[in-house]
C-alpha positions as CSV (number, residue, x, y, z in Angstrom):
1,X,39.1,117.8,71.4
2,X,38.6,119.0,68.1
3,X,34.8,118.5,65.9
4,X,34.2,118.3,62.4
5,X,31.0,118.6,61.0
6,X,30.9,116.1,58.0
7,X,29.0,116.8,54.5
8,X,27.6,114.1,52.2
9,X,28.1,111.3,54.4
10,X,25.7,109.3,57.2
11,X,27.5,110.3,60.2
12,X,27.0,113.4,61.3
13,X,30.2,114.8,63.2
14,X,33.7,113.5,64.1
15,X,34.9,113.9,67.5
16,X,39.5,113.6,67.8
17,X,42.9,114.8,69.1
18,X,45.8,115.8,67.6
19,X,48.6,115.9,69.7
20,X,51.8,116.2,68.7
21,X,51.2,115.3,65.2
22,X,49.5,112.2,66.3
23,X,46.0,111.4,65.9
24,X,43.8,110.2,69.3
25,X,40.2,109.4,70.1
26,X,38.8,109.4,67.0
27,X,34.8,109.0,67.0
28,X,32.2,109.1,64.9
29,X,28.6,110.1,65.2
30,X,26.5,108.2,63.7
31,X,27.2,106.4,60.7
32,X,28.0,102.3,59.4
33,X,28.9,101.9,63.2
34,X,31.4,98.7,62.6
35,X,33.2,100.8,59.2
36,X,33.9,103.9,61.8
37,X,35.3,102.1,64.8
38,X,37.5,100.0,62.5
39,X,39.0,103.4,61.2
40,X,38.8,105.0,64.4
41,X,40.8,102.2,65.4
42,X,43.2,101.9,62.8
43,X,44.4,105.6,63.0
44,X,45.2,105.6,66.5
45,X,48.7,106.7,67.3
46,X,48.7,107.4,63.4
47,X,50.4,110.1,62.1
48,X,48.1,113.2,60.8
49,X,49.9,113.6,57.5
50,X,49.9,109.5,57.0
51,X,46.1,109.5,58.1
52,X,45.5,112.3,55.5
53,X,47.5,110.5,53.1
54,X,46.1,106.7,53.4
55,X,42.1,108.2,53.6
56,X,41.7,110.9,51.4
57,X,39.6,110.5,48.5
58,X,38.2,107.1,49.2
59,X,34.3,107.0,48.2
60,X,31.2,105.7,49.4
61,X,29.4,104.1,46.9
62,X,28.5,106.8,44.3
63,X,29.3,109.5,46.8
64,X,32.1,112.0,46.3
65,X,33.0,111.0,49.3
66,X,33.1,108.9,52.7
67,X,34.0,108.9,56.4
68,X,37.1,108.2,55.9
69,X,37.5,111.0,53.4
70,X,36.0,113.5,55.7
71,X,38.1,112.3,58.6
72,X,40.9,113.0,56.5
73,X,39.6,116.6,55.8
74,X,38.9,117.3,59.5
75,X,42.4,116.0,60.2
76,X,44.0,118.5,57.1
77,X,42.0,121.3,58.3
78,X,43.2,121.0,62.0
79,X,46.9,120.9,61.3
C-alpha cells in the first residue's frame, strides 16, 4: 500500500495500490467524502498513466489544486 501526503487540499493523505500498472484501493482521508469515493471509484482497475492523464491539473475552487490533482501526483510519483 503506498501513502501520499497531500498539500493544499482538505484531505489529508491518500491511501492506493499499483500493481501492474493498474491502480487499486484508492482512499482518501478526509476530505468532500462523496467527491473522493466517486474518484476512488472511478479509477479502479484504471490505468496509472490514464489516471495521471484524466486528473491532473483539475482545481478546487481557487486552489491550485484538488484531490484529484494530488491523486494524480501520488500516482506519478509512485511509478
Amino acid at each position: 500500500m503506498k501513502s501520499y501526503i497531500t498539500k493544499g487540499v482538505c484531505c489529508k493523505k491518500i491511501t492506493f495500490e499499483i500493481d501492474n500498472g493498474i491502480v487499486k484501493n484508492v482512499n482518501f482521508i478526509g476530505g468532500c467524502s462523496g467527491n473522493t469515493q466517486g474518484v476512488a471509484k472511478l479509477v479502479e482497475g484504471m490505468k496509472a498513466e490514464e489516471a495521471i492523464k484524466r486528473l491532473k491539473g483539475i482545481k478546487c475552487g481557487s486552489k491550485t489544486t484538488s484531490c484529484p490533482d494530488q491523486l494524480a501526483r501520488a500516482i506519478e510519483e509512485n511509478l
